[in-house]
C-alpha positions, 0 to 999 in steps of 0.5 A: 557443487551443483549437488550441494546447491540442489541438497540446499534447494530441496530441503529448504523448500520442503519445510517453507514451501507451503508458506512461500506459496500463501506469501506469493498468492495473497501478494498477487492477489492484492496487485490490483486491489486499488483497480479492483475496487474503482471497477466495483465501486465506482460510485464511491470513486467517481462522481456521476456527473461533473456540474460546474466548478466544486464547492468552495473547501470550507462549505465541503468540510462544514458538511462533513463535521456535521454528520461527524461524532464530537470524538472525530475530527478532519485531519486532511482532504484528498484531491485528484486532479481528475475532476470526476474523482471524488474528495476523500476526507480523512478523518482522526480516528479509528485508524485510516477512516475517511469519507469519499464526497461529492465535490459538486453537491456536498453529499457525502457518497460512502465511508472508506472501508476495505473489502473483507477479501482483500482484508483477508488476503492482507492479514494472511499475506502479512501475519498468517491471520495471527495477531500481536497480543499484548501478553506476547513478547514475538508476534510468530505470524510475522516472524514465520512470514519473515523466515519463510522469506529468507528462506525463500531468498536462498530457495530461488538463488540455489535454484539459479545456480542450478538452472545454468545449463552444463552446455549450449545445447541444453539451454533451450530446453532451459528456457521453454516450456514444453506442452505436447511431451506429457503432463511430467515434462510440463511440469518440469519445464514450468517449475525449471523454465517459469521458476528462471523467469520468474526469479529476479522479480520475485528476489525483489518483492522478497528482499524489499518485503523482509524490510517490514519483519526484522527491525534489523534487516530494515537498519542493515537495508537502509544502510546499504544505501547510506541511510542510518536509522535506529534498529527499533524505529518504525519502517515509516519512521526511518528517518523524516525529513525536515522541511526548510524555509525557502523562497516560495517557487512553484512546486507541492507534495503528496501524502498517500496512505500505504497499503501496507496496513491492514485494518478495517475501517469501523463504522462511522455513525451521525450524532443523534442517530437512536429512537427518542419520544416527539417530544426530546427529539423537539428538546433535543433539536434546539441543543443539536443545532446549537452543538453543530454550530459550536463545532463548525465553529470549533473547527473551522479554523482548521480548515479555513484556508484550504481552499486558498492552499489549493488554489495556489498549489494547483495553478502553480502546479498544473499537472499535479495528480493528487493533492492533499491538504492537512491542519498547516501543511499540504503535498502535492504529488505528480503521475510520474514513474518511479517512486509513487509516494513522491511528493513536494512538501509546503507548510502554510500558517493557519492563522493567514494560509501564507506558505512558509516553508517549502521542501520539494522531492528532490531536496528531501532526505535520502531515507524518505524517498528510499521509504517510498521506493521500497514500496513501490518497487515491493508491490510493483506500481513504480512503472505503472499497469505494466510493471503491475502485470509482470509482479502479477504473472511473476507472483503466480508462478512464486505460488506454482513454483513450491506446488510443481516442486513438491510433485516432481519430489513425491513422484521422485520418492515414489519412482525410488520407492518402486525400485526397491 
């Protein structure tokens, strides 16, 4: 049987090895990517100075709809609990554009748009760099992401089996890594020993990751926990929940964006921004002042009762971590373990910004705290920095792991080669 499972092993990692080593170390390296950028860009994270209490919400979005083009309008802002934290202002379009504010002042500190790095290393981790075409009926850089990991799901558990020591005493040896015994035994031991300790994590960034390749593995995954979805739908559209009208109590929600698109933001560029003569840009002035205030105008009723929503859902919710209003609905999310896309729900009327619905986390349906928590537990944020290091540490070794394997097989063949 151990023969079998080590025919199974080896010739499943030869082929997919190469792929399986490029998964594991673009996973790992967008691990601390929100750390990452708050440690080199703090200036768009963190205001300088903390003066007073934040502007009042509709002075904040006024500023902001003024710098806007007329195409691109405020879907939502985001507000942390930490009050050195700046907004984060989502904006309609293109796709995930925001702005990061300075609550205090009103400036506008910087655009939201993804390091080039971690652009990269998400693409290749996603889609091998590939893209969908609309002439392509198969998008083969998904499609070879999401085989290579199934293959890696069997690679790891024929491993296992090979791993289990035939005694006692060859256990210790099972699980050390030995230095001083030469370069071969230590990579020997790294691949044996590192590969075990490394298994049961890299099992669930696999199985929890293959929910965004196949459609049918989705349906078949959320139906193991008793959640029925349609095999075509969305992994985000799994199933949403409805909101219930309910006495108002006390919680609220959140509605954090996923890292697990990939696309840059594109540049955002203020109306009236070109060379013109003195004469049309004084022309020009009077029609831009007036074009500003019918937008303020024209938007203001989106954002009219923000600032009550956020006075209301903050006291009621005292230690709320993040706090995201949009056009009549708001989520209110906590520093909490577990599911980091957990979130209470409200509903408030545009016209007077009474809360008319409430659907708190607890209530909601089973496929959307599933959604959140394979997320969660797929990039390993679900226990905070330190589950973060261990998915790290394990992401390392998945990317040694092939690399080891394929020195101990050359030098094998080479040793056999020799004999003859």
């Amino acid at each position: 049987m151990r023969k079998v499972f080590s025919k199974i092993h080896l010739w499943l990692s030869v082929p997919f090895g190469i792929i399986i080593a490029i998964t594991c170390i673009t996973g790992a390296s967008l691990i601390f990517e929100t750390e990452i950028n708050e440690l080199t860009m703090p200036n768009r994270y963190f205001v300088k100075e903390v003066t007073g209490q934040p502007l009042p919400l509709n002075e904040l979005m006024r500023n902001v709809v003024r710098t806007l083009p007329d195409s691109v309008s405020i879907t939502g802002v985001a507000i942390s609990s930490d009050p050195q934290r700046t907004y984060q202002v989502n904006l309609s379009k293109p796709r995930r554009a925001a702005l990061f504010i300075n609550q205090y002042t009103g400036e506008i500190i910087d655009k939201n748009e993804r390091i080039p790095f971690f652009t990269f290393m998400f693409r290749m981790h996603r889609w091998l760099l590939d893209s969908m075409k609309p002439d392509r009926e198969i998008f083969w850089g998904k499609m070879i992401v999401g085989v290579s990991t199934i293959m890696f799901v069997f690679v790891l558990l024929s491993g296992l089996v090979i791993w289990v020591p035939r005694s006692l005493k060859g256990l210790k040896n099972r699980l050390c890594i030995a230095t001083k015994k030469g370069q071969h035994r230590f990579w020997f031991d790294l691949h044996v020993a590192g590969g075990f300790y490394a298994t049961l994590l890299l099992l669930v960034m696999a199985l929890t990751g293959l929910t965004w390749s196949f459609p049918w593995y989705r349906s078949a995954f959320y139906t193991v926990f008793g959640v029925e979805v349609q095999q075509g739908a969305p992994h985000s559209n799994a199933t949403q929940p409805k909101v219930k009208k309910e006495q108002i109590t006390s919680q609220s929600t959140l509605a954090q964006n996923s890292d697990d698109s990939s696309e840059n933001s594109q540049s955002l560029k203020p109306r009236g921004e070109g060379k013109r003569s003195a004469a049309s840009q004084r022309e020009a002035g009077g029609r831009a002042d007036s074009n500003e205030k019918s937008k303020v105008v024209k938007h203001g009723g989106t954002f009219r009762h923000w600032q009550q929503i956020f006075n209301e859902l903050s006291n009621n919710n005292p230690t709320f971590k993040q706090l995201v209003i949009a056009d009549g609905s708001a989520n209110v999310s906590f520093a909490e373990m577990g599911n980091q896309r957990a979130s209470d729900k409200y509903v408030f009327s545009k016209d007077s910004g009474k809360i008319t619905a409430i659907e708190l986390y607890e209530n909601q349906s089973k496929a959307n705290k599933i959604r959140g928590w394979i997320y969660s537990v797929h990039v390993g944020n679900w226990g905070g920095v330190i589950t973060k290091i261990l998915y790290f540490v394990a992401a390392l070794l998945g990317t040694i792991l092939p690399l080891t394997g394929y020195y101990l097989w050359i030098r094998r063949l080479i040793k056999k080669n020799s004999r003859k």
